[in-house]
C-alpha positions in Angstrom: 220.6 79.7 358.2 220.1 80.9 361.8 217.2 80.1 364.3 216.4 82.8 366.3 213.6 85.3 367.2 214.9 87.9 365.1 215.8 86.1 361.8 212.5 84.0 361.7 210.1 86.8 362.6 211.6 89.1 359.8 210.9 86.3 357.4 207.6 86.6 358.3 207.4 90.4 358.2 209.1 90.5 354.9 206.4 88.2 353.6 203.4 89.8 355.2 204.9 93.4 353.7 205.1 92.4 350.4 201.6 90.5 350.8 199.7 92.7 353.1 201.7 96.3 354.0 198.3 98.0 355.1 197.6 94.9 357.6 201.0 95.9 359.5 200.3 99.6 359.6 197.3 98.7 360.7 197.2 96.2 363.0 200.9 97.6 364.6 199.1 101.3 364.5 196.2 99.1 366.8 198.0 97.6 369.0 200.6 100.4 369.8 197.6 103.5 370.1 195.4 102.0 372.9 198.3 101.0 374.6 199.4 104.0 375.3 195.5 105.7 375.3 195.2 103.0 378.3 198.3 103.7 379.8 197.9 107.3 379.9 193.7 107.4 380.6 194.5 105.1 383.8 197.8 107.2 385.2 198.3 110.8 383.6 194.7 111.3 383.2 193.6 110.2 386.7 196.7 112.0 388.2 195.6 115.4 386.5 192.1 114.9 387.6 192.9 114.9 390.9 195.7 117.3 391.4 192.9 119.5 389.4 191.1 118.8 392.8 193.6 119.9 395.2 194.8 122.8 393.3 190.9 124.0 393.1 191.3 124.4 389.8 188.0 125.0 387.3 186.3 122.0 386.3 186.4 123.8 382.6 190.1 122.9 382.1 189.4 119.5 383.1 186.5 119.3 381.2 188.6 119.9 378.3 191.2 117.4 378.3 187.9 114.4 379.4 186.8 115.0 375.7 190.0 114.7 374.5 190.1 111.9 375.7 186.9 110.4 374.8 187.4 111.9 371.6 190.7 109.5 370.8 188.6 106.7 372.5 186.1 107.2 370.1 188.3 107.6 366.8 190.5 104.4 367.9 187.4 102.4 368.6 185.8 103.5 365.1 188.6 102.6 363.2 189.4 99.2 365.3 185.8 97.7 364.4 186.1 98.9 360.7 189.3 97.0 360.2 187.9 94.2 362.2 184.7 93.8 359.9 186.1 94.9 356.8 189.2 94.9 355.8 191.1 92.1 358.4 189.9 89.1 356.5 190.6 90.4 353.0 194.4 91.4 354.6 194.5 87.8 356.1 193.3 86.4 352.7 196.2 88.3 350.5 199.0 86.9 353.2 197.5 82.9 352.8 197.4 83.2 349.0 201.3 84.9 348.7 203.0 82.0 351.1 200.6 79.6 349.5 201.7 80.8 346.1 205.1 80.6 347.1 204.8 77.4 348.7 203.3 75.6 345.7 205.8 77.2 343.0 208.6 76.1 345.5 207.2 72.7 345.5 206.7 72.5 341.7 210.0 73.1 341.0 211.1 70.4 342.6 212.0 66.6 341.1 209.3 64.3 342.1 211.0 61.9 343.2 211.7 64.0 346.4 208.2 63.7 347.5 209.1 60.0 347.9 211.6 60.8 350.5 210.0 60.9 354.2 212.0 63.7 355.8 211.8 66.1 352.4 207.4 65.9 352.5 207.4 65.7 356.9 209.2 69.5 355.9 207.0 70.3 353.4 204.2 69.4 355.2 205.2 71.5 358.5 205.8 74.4 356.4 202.2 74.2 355.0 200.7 74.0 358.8 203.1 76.8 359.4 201.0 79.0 356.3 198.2 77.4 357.9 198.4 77.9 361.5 201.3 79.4 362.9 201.7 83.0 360.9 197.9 84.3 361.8 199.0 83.3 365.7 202.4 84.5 365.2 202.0 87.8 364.1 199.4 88.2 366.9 201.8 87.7 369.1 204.1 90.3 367.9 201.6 93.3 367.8 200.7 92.0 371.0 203.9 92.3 372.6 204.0 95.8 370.7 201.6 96.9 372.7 202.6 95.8 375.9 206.0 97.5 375.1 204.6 100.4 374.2 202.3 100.3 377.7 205.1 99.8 380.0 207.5 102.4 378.2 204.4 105.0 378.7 204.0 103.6 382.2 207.4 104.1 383.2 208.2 107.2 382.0 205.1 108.8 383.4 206.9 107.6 387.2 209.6 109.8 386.3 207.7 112.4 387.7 205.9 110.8 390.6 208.1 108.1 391.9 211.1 106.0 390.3 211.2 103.7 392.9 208.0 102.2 392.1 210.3 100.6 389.1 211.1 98.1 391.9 207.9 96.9 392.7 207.0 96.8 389.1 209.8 95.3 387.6 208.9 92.2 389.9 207.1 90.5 386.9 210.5 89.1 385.6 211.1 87.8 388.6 207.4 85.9 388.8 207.6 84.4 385.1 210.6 83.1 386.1 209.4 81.3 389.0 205.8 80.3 387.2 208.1 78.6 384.7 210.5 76.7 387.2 207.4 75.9 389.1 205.5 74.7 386.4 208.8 72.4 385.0 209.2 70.9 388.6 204.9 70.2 388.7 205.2 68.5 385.3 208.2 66.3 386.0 206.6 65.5 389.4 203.2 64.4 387.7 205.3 62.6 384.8 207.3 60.4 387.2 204.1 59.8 389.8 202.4 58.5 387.2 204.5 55.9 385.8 204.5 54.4 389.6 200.5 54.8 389.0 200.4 52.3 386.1 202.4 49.9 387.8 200.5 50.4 391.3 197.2 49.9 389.4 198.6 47.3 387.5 199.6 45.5 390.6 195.6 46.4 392.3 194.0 44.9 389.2 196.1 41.5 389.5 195.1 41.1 393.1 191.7 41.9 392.6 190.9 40.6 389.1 188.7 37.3 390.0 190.4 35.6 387.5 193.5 35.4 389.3 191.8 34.3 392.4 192.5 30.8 392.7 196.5 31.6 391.9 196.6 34.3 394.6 194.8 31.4 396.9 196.5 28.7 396.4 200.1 30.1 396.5 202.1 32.8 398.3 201.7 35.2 395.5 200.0 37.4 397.3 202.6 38.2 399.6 204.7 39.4 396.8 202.5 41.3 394.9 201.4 43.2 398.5 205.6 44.0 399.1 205.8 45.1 395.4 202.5 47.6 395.9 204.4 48.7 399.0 207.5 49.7 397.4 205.5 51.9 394.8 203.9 53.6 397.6 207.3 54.3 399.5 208.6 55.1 395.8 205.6 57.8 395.4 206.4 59.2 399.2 209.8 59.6 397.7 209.0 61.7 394.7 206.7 63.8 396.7 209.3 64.5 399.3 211.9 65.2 396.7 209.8 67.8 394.6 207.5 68.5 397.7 209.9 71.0 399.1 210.6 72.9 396.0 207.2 73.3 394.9 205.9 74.6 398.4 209.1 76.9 398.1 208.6 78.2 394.5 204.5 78.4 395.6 204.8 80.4 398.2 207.2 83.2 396.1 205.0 83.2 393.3 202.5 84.3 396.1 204.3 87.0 397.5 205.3 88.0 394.4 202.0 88.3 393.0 199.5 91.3 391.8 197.7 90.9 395.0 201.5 91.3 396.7 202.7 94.0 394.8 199.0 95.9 395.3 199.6 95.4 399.4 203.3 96.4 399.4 203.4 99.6 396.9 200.2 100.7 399.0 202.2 100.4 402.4 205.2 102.4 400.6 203.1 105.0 399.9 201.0 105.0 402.6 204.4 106.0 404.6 205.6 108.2 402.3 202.2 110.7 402.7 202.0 109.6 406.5 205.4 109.5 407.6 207.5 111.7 405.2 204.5 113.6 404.1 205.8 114.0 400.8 203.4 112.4 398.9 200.5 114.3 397.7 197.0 112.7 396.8 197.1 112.9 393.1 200.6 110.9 393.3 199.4 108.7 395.7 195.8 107.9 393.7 198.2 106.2 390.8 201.0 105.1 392.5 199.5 101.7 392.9 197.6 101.3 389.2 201.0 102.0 388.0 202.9 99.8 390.0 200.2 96.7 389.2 200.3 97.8 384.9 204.2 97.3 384.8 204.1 93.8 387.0 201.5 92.8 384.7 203.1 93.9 381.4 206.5 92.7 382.3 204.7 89.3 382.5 203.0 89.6 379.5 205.9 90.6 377.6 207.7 87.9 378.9 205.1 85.2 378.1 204.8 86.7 374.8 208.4 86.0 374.3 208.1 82.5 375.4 205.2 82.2 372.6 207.7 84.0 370.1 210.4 80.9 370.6 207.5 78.6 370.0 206.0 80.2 366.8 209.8 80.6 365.6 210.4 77.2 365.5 207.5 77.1 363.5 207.9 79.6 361.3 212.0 78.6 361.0 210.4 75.2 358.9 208.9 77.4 356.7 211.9 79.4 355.8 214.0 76.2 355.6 211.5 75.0 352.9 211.4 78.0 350.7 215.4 78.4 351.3 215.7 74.7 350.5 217.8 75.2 347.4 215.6 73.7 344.6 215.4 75.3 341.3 212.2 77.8 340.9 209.9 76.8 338.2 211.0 79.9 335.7 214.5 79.0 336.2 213.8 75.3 334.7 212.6 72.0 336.5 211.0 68.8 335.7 207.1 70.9 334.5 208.9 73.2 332.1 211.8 70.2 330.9 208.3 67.8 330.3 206.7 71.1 328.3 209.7 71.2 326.0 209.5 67.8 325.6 206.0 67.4 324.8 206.6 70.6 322.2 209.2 68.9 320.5 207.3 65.7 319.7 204.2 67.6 318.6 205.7 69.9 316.6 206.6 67.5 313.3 202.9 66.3 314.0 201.4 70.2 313.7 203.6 70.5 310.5 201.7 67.8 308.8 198.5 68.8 309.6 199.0 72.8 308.4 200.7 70.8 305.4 197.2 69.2 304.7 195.0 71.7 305.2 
């Protein structure tokens, strides 16, 4: 059985289907729709508006396409609070009860003497946190990064016409989860090892100061070696801050310049020297150029992260299919319930014969 992304989230979409198709339509449909209405209000619709502007256009035309807009808005937003209040707990309801279901038949079919064993009910009880937990925040996660997908395909394609090379500033947002994440690694293993010299600097303050150990630290030369041991944690701690100091100024400063602030400053300098410079650039183009440039940073990242949460749940959700993969015998193929049924029918049976016998 493989562990990946792919394998462990079409478990769970295989399960959800056959539990709750209308909650991925739905919830997918969501997700995907006001992505895109988003993505297109804040760049196509703005960039129409204004070459609408220069062109001296009638303010009919774009009059028009504003209440198509609002009209989508409106529809979308009906029919997001309708599944939110009515039909998204009863969805989430059916999903709980079908793992659930297959959960306890798994377990039932089972001998009982494998509930004695430690790792076999650790397992089964990670797969029922998993039904608990993990497959609500897991397939949140997916439509989530739907969306996101579907906003940065919508954004990118849209700079086709206005500017490819805004791609570069955009596509930034790898580069700035990669660093957050070596930066936040290197802060952790910093604070990890800083605080093991803590305990034992403390450790080393409370024996010194502690009154009673006062007479001891009088009386003898003890002193002396508890002040040379507190040193050598503090030239220990200098040490771990020069050695991760560096890197973490380093990996600082590019998550800065690297940043949505960043990006903001340099795709507005790029433009501002294409319609000042080249003059090529007219105002509509330049009135999104930025927006655009900031949506594709930011969804690169969120996609990214979203990713990141995907390994997480999968590991998750990978317990869950190892329990209902685990090889035991379903209950209607035979196990220990239906074997003790059989039983019990045979030994009553002579018993019921006798009784129909008297009456």
């Amino acid at each position: 059985m493989k562990n990946s992304i792919i394998h462990n989230y079409g478990f769970l979409l295989a399960n959800i289907w056959k539990a709750a198709p209308f909650k991925i339509m739905a919830e997918f449909g969501i997700k995907i729709a006001s992505s895109l209405v988003t993505a297109y209000s804040s760049i196509w619709f703005v960039h129409y508006i204004v070459r609408c502007i220069e062109r001296g256009e009638r303010f009919r035309e774009a009059l028009v396409v504003l209440f198509v807009f609002l009209a989508v808005h409106m529809i979308l937003a009906v029919f997001t609070q309708w599944y939110q209040c009515c039909r998204k707990c009863r969805e989430d309801v059916r999903v709980k009860e079908y793992l659930s279901h297959r959960l306890y038949r798994q377990a039932a079919g089972t001998k009982l003497s494998l509930f004695e064993d430690a790792g076999f009910y650790d397992q089964y009880k990670r797969a029922a946190d998993c039904i608990d937990k993990t497959v609500d925040l897991g397939f949140a996660n997916l439509t989530g990064m739907a969306g996101f997908f579907a906003m940065l395909a919508a954004t990118m394609y849209q700079l086709l016409d206005i500017d490819p090379h805004i791609w570069i500033f955009g596509l930034s947002g790898i580069l700035v989860f990669f660093v957050t994440r070596s930066y936040n690694t290197r802060l952790y293993e910093e604070e990890k090892e800083l605080s093991a010299l803590a305990r034992r600097q403390e450790y080393i303050r409370r024996t010194m100061l502690f009154k009673e150990y006062a007479k001891e630290i009088r009386l003898t030369k003890i002193y002396h070696v508890l002040s040379g041991y507190f040193e050598n944690v503090v030239l220990d701690k200098l040490r771990v801050i020069r050695w991760h100091g560096g890197m973490l100024a380093g990996l600082y400063f590019l998550r800065d310049i690297t940043g949505v602030e960043m990006i903001y400053i340099m795709v507005l300098g790029y433009a501002c020297w294409r319609l000042v410079i080249k003059n090529d650039l007219s105002a509509a183009e330049f009135s999104v150029m930025c927006t655009a440039a900031v949506m594709i940073n930011t969804r690169i990242r969120r996609l990214m992260e979203g990713i990141e949460k995907a390994r997480f749940y999968g590991m998750r959700i990978f317990d869950l299919r190892k329990f209902f993969d685990y090889g035991h015998e379903p209950l209607e193929k035979g196990g220990d319930a239906r074997k003790l049924l059989k039983a019990c029918v045979r030994r009553m049976w002579p018993f019921l014969i006798r009784m129909r016998k008297l009456s």
